[in-house]
C-alpha positions as CSV (number, residue, x, y, z in Angstrom):
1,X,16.3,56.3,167.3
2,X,15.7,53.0,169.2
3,X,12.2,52.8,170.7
4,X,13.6,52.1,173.9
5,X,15.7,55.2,173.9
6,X,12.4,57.0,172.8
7,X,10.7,56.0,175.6
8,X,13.2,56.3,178.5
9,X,13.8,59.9,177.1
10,X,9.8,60.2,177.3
11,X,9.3,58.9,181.0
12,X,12.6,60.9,182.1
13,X,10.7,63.9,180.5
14,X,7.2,63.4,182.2
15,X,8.8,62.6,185.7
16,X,10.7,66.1,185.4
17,X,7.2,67.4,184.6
18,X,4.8,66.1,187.6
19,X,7.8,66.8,189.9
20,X,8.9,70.6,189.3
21,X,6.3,71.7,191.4
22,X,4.2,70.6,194.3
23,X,1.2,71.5,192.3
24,X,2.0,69.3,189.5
25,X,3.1,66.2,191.8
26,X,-0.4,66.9,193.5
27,X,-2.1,67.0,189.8
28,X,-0.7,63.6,189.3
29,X,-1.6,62.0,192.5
30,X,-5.4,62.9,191.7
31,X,-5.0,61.7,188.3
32,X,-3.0,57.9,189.3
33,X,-5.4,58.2,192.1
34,X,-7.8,56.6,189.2
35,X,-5.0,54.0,188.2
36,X,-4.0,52.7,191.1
37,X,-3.4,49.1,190.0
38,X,-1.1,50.3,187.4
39,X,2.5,50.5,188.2
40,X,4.0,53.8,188.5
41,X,5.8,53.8,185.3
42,X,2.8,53.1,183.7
43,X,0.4,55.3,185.1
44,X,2.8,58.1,184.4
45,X,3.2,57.3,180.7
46,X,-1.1,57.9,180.8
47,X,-0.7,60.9,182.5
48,X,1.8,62.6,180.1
49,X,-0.4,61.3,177.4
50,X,-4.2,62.0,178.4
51,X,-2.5,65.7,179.5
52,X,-1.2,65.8,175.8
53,X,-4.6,64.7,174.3
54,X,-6.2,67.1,176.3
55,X,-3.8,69.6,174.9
56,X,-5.1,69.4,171.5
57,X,-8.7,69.7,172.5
């Protein structure tokens, strides 16, 4: 699989996550809160990635 496939799969993924539920868009706003010079796309790569870090913690 292409990495760019790989990655548009990924993001389509994570903004299905931080938008189900008002709670997880609001868990995301605190966390880009931090990154707010990154553009969206990238600050919600970091998100789905420090949340699967933390995940294996």
């Amino acid at each position: 699989m292409e990495e760019s496939v790989r990655l548009q799969i990924i993001y389509e993924t994570a903004v299905s996550m931080v938008t189900r539920t008002p709670e997880a868009w609001a868990e995301y706003l605190r966390f880009a809160s931090r990154f707010y010079k990154y553009p969206f796309d990238n600050a919600l790569l970091r998100s789905v990635r420090t949340n699967i870090e933390s995940a294996w913690m």
